[in-house]
C-alpha positions in Angstrom: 8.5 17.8 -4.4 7.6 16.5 -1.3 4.6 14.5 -0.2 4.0 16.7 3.0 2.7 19.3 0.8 -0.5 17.2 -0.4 -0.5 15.6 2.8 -1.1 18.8 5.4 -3.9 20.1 2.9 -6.4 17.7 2.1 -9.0 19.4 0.1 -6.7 22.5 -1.4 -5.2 21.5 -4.4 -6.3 20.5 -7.5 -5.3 16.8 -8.9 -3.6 18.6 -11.9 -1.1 20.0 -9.4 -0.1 17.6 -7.6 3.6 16.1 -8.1 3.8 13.3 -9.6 5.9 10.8 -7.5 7.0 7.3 -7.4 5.8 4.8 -5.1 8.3 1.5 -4.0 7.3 -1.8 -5.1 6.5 -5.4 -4.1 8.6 -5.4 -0.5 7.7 -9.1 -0.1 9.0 -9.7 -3.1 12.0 -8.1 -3.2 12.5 -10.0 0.3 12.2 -13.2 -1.6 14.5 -12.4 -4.0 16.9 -11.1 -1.0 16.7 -14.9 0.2 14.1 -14.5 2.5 11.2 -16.9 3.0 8.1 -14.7 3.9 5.4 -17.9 3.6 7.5 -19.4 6.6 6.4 -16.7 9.0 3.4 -15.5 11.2 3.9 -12.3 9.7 5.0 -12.9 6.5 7.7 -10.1 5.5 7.1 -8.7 9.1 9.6 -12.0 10.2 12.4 -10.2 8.8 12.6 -7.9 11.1 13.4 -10.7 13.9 15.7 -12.5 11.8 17.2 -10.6 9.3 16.3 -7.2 9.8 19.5 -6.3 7.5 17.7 -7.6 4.4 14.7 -5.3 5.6 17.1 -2.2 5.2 18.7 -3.8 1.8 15.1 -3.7 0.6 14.4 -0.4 1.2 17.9 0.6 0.1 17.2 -1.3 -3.4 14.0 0.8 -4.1 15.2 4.1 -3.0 18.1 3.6 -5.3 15.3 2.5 -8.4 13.8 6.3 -8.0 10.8 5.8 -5.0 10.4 8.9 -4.1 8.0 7.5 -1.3 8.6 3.7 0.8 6.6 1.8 3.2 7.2 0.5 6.3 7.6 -3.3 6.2 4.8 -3.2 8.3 1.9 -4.7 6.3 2.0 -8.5 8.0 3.5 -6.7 11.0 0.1 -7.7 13.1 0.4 -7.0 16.6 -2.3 -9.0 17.5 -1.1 -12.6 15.7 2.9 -11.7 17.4 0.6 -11.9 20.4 -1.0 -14.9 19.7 1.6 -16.8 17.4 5.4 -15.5 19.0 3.9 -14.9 22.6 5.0 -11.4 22.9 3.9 -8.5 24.9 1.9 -5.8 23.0 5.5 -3.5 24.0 7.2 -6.3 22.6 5.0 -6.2 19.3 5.1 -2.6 18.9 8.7 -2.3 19.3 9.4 -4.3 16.3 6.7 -1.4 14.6 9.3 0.9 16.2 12.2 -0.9 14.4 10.5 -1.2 10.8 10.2 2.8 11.3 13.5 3.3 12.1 15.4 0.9 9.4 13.5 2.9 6.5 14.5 5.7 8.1 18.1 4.9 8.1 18.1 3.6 4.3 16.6 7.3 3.4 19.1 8.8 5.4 21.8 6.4 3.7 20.7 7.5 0.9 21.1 11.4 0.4 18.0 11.4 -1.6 14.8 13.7 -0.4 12.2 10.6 -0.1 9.3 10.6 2.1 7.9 7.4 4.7 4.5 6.5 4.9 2.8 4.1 7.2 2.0 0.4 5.5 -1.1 -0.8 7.4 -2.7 -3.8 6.2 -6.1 -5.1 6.2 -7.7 -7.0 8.8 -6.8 -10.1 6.6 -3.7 -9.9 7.3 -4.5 -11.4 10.8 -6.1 -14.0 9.2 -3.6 -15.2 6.8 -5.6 -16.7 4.6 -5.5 -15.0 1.6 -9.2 -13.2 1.8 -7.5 -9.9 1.2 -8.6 -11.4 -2.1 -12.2 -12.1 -1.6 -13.2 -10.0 1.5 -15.3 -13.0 2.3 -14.8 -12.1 6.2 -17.1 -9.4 6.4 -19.7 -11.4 4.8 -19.8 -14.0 7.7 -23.2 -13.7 10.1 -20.9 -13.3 13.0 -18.8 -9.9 11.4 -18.4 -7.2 13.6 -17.1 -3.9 12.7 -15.7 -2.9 16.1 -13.2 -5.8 15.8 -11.8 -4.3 12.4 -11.9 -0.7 14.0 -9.8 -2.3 16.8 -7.4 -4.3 14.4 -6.5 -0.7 12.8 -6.2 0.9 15.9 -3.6 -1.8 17.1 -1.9 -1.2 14.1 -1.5 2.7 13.9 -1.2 3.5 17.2 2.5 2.1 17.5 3.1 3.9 14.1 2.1 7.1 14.9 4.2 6.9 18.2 7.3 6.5 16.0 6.4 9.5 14.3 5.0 8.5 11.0 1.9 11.3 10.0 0.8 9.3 6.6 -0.6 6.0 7.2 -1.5 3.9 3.9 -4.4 1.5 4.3 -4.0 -1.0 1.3 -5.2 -3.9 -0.7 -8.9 -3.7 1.0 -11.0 -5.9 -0.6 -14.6 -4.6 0.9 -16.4 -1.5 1.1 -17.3 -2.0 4.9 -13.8 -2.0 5.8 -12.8 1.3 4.0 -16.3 2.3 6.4 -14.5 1.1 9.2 -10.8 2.8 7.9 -12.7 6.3 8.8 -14.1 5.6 11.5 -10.3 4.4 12.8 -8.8 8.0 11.5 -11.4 9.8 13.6 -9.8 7.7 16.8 -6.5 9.4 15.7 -4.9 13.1 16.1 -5.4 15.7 13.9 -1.9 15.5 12.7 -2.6 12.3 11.3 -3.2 11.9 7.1 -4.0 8.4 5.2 -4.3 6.9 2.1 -6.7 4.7 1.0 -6.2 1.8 -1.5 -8.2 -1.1 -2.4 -7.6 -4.2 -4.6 -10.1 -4.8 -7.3 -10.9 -7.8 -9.1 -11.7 -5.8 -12.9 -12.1 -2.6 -13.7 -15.5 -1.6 -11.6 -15.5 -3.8 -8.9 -13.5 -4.6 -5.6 -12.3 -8.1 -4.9 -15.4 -8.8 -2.2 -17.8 -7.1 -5.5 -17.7 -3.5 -4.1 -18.4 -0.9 -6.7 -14.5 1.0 -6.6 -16.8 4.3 -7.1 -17.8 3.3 -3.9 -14.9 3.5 -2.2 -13.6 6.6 -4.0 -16.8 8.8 -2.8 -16.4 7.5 0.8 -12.9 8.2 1.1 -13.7 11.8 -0.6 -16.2 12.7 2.4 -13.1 11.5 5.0 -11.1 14.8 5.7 -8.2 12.7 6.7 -7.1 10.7 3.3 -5.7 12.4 1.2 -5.1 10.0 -1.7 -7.6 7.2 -2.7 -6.5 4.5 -5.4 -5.8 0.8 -6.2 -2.9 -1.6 -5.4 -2.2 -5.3 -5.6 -4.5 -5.5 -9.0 -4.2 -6.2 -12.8 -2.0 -3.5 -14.6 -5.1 -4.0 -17.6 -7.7 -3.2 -14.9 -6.2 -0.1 -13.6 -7.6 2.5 -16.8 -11.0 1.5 -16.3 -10.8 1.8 -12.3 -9.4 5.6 -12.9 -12.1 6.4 -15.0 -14.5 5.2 -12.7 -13.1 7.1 -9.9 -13.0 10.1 -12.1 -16.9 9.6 -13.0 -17.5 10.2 -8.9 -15.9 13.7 -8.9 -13.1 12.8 -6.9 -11.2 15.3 -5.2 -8.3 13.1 -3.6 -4.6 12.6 -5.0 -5.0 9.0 -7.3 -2.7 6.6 -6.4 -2.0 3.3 -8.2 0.5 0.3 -7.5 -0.8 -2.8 -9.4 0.9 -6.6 -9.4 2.0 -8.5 -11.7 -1.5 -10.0 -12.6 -0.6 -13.4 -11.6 -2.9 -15.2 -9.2 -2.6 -15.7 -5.5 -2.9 -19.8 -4.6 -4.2 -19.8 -1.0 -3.1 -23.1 -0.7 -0.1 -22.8 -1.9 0.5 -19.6 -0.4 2.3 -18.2 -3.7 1.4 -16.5 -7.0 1.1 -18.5 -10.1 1.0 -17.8 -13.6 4.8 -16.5 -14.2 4.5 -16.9 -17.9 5.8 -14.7 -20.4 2.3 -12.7 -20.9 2.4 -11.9 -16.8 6.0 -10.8 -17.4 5.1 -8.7 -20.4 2.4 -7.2 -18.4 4.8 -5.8 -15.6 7.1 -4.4 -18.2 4.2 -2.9 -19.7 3.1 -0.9 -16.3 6.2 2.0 -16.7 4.3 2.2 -20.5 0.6 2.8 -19.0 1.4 5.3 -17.0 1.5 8.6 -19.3 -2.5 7.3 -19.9 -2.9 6.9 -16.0 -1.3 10.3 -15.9 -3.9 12.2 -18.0 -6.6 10.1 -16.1 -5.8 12.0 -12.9 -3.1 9.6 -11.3 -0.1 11.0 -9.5 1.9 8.7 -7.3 2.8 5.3 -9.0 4.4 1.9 -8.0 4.0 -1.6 -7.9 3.0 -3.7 -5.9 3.3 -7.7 -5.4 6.0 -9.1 -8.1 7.0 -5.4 -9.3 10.7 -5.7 -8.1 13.2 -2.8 -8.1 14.1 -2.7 -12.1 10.4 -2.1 -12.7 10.5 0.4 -10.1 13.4 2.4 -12.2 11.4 2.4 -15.5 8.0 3.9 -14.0 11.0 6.2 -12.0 12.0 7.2 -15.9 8.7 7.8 -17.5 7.5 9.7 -14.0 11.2 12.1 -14.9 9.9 13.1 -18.1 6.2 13.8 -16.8 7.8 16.2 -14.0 9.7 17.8 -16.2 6.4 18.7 -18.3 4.9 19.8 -14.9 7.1 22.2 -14.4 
């Protein structure tokens, strides 16, 4: 089944029709584990695609190959602005590395003789930051925050995008409700073609990492006509049950989405997860388990997110086989 098919209608079909697909995993990750040190650039994974934009493609190529029946664009650190500010480039230099990530993934799909559908990775304003408050939000609690410069962020960051022909842009691991404010008033900026997801990153099973209530989000992203999938990413695989049930309680009419990590804990410092014991590692093998439960709660596209690495990708791949074959 193909993604364009929920995509082009937003409000039509009901959640129990929608395919159920399989989402890609932790590209930073899988980066790392290519031999790539993301904490050593501006951009984080976006660095690859100066210097080793052949692991970018490998990493594509190693998710398709689990099952994903959707990828990202490496294009979540990819901020235009920081290239500017950090690299010196032009904003056509910026954008054409945007350009690049677009067509790599497209050339691992192609590669691959499998029907698998490209979305848009746009990260949150945090990502300009780099300072980890994709985990707090605490930036739109400052006197100073203004929404326009979010707005502006996004706009930077879907233009170049949409000019290289992606239709389905995913905004993901937003901590704050103000920001998934400022996420519509970005996708009315942008042509009608244009579709989105909308994922935030939650710190338990009610609340978003800046304290949000996740019903929250779900009802604002219900009254966007744009996004046609609202969910969670980047958070505890033992918080996701209670955050579908909380969507579910707002009468949500969008696709569910979920991606969690590993539940291992982001060091700002140290710029790298900890907790790698054996209970973190039980808890991503346990994700591909979860999921008939997260099925029956609404849920139909499923990943992983940071630390979910290609062999965790192929198990949820299995168990999402032998829920399509029920579906159909």
């Amino acid at each position: 089944m193909q993604f364009n098919n929920l995509s082009s209608s937003p409000h039509s079909s009901q959640i129990s029709e929608q395919p159920v697909l399989v989402l890609s995993g932790g590209f930073g990750s899988q980066l790392e584990a290519l031999g790539y040190a993301v904490n050593k650039s501006e951009v984080w994974s976006g660095g690859a695609l100066i210097d080793r934009p052949d692991l970018v493609r490998e990493c594509h190529q190693s998710f398709i190959n689990a099952g994903a029946d959707i990828i990202e664009t490496n294009t979540y650190h990819l901020c235009i602005k920081k290239l500017r500010e950090c690299r010196g480039y032009s904003v056509e230099q910026a954008e054409s590395l945007v350009k690049l990530a677009v067509q790599i993934a497209r050339d691992a799909i192609s590669s691959s003789g499998r029907s698998v559908q490209l979305v848009g990775s746009v990260g949150p304003y945090a990502t300009y930051l780099r300072d980890g408050s994709e985990y707090t939000g605490d930036y739109v609690k400052k006197p100073d925050f203004n929404e326009q410069i979010i707005i502006d962020y996004y706009l930077s960051q879907c233009r170049p995008l949409i000019a290289a022909g992606i239709r389905t842009l995913v905004f993901e691991t937003i901590p704050t409700l103000k920001e998934v404010e400022c996420v519509g008033k970005v996708l009315d900026q942008l042509g009608p073609e244009v579709r989105a997801w909308i994922v935030s990153t939650c710190q338990d099973g009610k609340r978003t990492r800046s304290g949000d209530l996740f019903s929250s989000v779900v009802k604002v992203a219900n009254s966007i006509q744009k996004v046609v999938a609202v969910g969670v990413n980047c958070t505890a695989p033992e918080n996701i049950t209670e955050l579908l049930e909380e969507a579910n309680k707002t009468g949500n009419r969008k696709a569910l989405v979920v991606y969690p990590n590993s539940g291992e804990i982001w060091n700002p410092v140290l710029q790298q997860f900890q907790g790698a014991t054996q209970i973190e590692i039980q808890k991503i093998n346990r994700i591909a388990s979860l999921i008939p439960h997260w099925y029956l709660l609404g849920a139909r596209i499923f990943g992983g997110c940071c630390r979910v690495m290609p062999d965790h990708i192929a198990r949820i791949g299995i168990v999402c086989d032998k829920l399509k074959a029920k579906s159909t």
